[in-house]
C-alpha positions in Angstrom: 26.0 18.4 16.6 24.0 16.1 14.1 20.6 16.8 13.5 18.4 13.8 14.3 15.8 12.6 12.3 13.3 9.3 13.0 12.1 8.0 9.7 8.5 6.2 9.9 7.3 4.0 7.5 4.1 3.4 8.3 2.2 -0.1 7.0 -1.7 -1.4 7.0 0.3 -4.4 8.8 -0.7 -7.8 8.6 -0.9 -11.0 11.2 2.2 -12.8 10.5 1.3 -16.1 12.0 -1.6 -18.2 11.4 -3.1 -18.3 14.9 -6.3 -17.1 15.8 -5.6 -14.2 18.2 -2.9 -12.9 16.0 -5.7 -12.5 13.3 -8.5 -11.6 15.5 -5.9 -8.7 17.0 -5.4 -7.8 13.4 -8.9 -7.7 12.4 -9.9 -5.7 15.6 -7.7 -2.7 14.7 -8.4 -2.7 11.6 -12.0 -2.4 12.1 -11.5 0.1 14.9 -9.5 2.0 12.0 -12.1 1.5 9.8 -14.9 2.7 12.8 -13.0 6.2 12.5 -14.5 7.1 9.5 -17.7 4.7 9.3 -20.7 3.7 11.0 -19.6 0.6 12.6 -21.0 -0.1 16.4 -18.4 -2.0 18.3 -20.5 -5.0 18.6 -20.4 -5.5 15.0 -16.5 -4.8 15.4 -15.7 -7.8 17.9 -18.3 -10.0 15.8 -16.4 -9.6 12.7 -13.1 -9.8 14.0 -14.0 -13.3 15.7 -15.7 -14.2 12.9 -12.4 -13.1 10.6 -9.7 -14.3 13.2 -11.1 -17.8 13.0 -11.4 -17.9 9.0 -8.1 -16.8 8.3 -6.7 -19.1 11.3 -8.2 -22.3 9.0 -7.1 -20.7 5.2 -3.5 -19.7 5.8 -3.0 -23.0 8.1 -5.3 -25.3 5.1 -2.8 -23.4 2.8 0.2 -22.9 4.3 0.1 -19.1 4.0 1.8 -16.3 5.8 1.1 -12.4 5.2 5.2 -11.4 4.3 3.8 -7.5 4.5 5.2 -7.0 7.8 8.8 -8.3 6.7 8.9 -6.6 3.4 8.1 -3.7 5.6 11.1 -3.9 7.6 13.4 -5.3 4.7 12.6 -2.0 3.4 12.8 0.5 6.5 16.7 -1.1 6.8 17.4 -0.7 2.9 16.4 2.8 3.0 18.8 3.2 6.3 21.6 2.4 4.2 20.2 4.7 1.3 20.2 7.6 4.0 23.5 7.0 6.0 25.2 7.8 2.4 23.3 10.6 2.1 24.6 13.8 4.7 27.4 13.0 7.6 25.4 15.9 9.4 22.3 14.1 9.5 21.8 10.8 11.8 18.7 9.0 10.1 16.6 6.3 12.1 14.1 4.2 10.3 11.3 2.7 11.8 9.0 -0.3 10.6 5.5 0.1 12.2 2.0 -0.3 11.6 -1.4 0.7 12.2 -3.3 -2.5 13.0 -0.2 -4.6 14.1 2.6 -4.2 16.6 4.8 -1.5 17.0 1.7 0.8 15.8 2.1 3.6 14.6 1.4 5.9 17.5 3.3 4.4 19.6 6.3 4.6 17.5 5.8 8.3 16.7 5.4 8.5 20.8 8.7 6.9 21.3 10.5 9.0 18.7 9.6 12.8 20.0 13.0 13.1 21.3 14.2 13.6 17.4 15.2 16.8 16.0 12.6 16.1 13.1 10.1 13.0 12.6 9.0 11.9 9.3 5.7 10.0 8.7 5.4 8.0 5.5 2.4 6.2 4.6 3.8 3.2 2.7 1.0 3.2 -0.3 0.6 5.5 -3.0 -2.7 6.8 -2.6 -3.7 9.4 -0.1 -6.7 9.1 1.6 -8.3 9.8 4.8 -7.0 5.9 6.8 -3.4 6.2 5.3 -2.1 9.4 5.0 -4.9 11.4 6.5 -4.7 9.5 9.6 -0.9 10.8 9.9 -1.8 13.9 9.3 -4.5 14.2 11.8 -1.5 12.4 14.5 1.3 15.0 13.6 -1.4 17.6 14.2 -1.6 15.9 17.8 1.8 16.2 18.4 1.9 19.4 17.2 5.0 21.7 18.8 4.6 19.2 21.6 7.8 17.9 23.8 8.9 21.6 22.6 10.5 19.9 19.1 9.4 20.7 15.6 6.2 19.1 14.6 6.0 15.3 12.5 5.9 16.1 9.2 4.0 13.4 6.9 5.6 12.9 3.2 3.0 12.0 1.0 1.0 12.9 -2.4 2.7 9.4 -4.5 0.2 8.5 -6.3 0.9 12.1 -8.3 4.5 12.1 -8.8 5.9 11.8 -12.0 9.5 10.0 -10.5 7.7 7.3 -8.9 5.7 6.7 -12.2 9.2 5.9 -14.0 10.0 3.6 -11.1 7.0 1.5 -11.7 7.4 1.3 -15.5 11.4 0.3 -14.8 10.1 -2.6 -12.3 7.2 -3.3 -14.5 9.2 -4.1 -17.6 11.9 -5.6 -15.9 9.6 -8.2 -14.8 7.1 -8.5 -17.6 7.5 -11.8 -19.7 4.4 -10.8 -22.5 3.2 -13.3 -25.1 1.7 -12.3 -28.0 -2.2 -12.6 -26.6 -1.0 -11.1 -22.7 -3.2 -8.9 -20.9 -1.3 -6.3 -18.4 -4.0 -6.0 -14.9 -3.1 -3.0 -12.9 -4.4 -3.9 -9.8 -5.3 -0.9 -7.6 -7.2 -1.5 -3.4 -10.4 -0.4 -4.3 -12.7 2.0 -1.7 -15.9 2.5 -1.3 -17.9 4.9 -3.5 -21.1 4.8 -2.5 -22.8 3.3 1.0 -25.3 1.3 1.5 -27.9 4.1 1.6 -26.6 5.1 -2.4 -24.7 8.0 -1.0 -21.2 9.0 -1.1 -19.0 8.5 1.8 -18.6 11.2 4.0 -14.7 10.8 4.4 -11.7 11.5 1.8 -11.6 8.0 0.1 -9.0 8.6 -2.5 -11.3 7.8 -5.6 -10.1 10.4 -7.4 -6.1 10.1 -6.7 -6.2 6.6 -7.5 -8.4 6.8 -10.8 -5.7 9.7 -11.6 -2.4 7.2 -11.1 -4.4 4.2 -12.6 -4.9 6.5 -15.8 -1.4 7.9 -16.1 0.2 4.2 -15.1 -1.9 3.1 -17.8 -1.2 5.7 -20.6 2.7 5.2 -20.1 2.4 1.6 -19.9 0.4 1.6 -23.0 3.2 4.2 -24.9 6.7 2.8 -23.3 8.4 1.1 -26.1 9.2 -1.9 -24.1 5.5 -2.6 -24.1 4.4 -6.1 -25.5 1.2 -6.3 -24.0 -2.2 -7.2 -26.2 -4.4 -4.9 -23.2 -3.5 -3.0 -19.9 -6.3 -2.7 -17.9 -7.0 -1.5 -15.0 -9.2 -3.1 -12.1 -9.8 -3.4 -8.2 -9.2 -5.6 -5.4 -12.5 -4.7 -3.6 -14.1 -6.3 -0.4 -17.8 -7.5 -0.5 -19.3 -5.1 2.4 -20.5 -1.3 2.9 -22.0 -0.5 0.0 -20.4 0.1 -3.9 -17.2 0.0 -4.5 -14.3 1.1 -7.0 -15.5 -0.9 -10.3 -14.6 -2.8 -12.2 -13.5 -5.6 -10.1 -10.9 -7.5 -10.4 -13.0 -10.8 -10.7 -15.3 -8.4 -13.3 -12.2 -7.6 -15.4 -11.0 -11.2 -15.5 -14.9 -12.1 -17.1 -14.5 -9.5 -19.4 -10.7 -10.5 -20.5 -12.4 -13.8 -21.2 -15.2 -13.0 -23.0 -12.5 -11.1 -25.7 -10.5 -14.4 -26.0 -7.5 -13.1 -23.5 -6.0 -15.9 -22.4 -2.8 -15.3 -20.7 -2.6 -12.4 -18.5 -0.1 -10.7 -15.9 -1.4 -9.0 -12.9 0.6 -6.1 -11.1 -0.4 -5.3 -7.9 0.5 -1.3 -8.6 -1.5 0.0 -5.5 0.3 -1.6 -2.9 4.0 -1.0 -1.9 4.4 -4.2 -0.6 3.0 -7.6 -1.4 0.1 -9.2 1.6 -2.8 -11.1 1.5 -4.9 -9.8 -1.2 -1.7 -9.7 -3.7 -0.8 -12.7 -2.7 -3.4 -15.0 -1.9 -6.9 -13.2 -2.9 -6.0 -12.0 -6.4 -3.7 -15.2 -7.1 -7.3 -16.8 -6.3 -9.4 -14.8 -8.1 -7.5 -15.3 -10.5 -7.2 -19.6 -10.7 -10.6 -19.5 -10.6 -11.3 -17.4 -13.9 -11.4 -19.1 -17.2 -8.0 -17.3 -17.7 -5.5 -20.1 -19.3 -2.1 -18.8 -18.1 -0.9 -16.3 -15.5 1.5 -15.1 -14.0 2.1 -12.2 -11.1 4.3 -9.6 -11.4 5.6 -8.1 -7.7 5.2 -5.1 -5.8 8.1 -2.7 -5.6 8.6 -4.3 -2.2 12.2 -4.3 -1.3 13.8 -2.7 -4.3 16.8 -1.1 -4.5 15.1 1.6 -7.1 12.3 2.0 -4.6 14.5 2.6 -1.8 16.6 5.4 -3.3 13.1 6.9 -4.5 12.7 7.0 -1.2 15.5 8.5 0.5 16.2 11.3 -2.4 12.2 12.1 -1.5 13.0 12.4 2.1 15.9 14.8 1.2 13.5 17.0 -1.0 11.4 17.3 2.0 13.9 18.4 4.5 15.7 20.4 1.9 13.5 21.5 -0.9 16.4 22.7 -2.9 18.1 19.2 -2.8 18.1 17.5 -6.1 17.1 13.9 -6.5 20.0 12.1 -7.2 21.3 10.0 -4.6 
């Protein structure tokens, strides 16, 4: 009999339409997944999602925008089920798309999926930190030896593997186009560092995994032969509230790049695993509104085959440790 495995990617999630409660609903997860690890009263929760749900409603409707995270998401939980049915005839893989501030969430998808011989949890960004990866952690915990199956097991620790660093640099250089006076941005989600009180944050962040992949993305960018570019940089796509965060900024990166006559610049978005909002529409704006001449955006790994079979021959390490990673 096959042994049967459920494969969750699990997504931030983003509202995929531009109406109000789809956003509000958005914004009120997130903020309740936010309020897990932060001082935020539930007051200020529902004020801010209202608040949120009604200014995205009028930006993505004023510019035509729609988040395609939620898409990409799936795109890629049905690419890597044709990565894994080539994989063992003795193993039956299911992937799941879900998400933990949109619909199917996350829980509920690891609920609906005890029956399996094994679940997988996979936090689709590469940095591990208490609302991504810790989060899974703390729900296979939950469902510890429950239902009388094998507990979820979470696959994580990205943002330190050296075959996921050559998958980057391959997509990177396939889609860099650098001029002669081109700055490289490696765009990274920043975190907080410090509260509003000047203290550090009480809760595993991921500072310190992401300033380690931002260095060693950087270093091989800056020694790959197929590198053109006048700078690589690295810099953060922070939000405006809590306290300090990860520095420098993208907006303070794109002042500096100016003031050292860079004018032509491509941003990669390296610490997402899938284009959204902020890739999309934040940092493209940003960006048009820096005294950067010319610019252009290099994707996430999104949909990729390359990422996909990453993916899968990761999978097969973790359920046998022995297995090589060739797919």
């Amino acid at each position: 009999m096959k042994q049967r495995i459920a494969v969750i990617l699990a997504a931030h999630g983003e509202a995929e339409t531009a109406g109000f409660f789809d956003n509000f609903s958005m914004n009120r997860h997130t903020l309740a997944h936010a309020g897990e690890v932060m001082n935020l009263p539930v007051a200020l929760q529902l004020m801010i999602a209202v608040a949120g749900g009604a200014k995205n409603m009028v930006q993505f409707r004023k510019k035509n925008f729609r988040s395609p995270q939620n898409e990409i998401t799936r795109k890629q939980a049905g690419l890597l089920a044709e990565k894994l049915a080539r994989q063992a005839e003795e193993i039956q893989y299911e992937v799941y798309a879900s998400f933990f501030v949109t619909p199917p969430f996350v829980g509920k998808v690891v609920e609906q999926t005890h029956q399996y011989d094994l679940q997988l949890l996979i936090p689709m960004a590469p940095i591990d930190n208490r609302l991504m990866s810790g989060s899974l952690d703390i729900l296979a915990q939950r469902h510890q030896s429950s239902h009388g199956r094998t507990s979820p097991k979470v696959i994580s620790g990205f943002w330190n593997d050296p075959d996921l660093l050559d998958i980057y640099l391959d997509h990177l250089f396939m889609h860099a186009t650098p001029s002669d006076n081109t700055a490289l941005v490696l765009a990274f989600h920043g975190t907080l560092e410090k509260n509003q009180k000047g203290e550090e944050p009480g809760f595993h962040t991921g500072s310190k995994e992401m300033g380690s992949m931002a260095s060693a993305l950087q270093k091989a960018v800056r020694d790959d032969p197929r590198n053109g570019y006048k700078r690589v940089e690295v810099a953060y796509l922070n939000h405006d509230v809590g306290g300090t965060w990860s520095s420098p900024s993208l907006q303070e990166m794109l002042k500096s790049l100016h003031k050292k006559s860079v004018d032509a610049l491509e941003l990669f978005c390296c610490g997402y695993f899938s284009d959204g909002t902020e890739t999309m529409l934040h940092a493209r704006e940003h960006v048009a509104e820096s005294s950067i001449k010319k610019s252009d955006f290099i994707p996430c790994l999104n949909e990729s085959e390359a990422f996909a079979e990453y993916l899968a021959a990761k999978i097969r390490k973790a359920i046998d440790p022995t297995a090589s990673h060739a797919v």
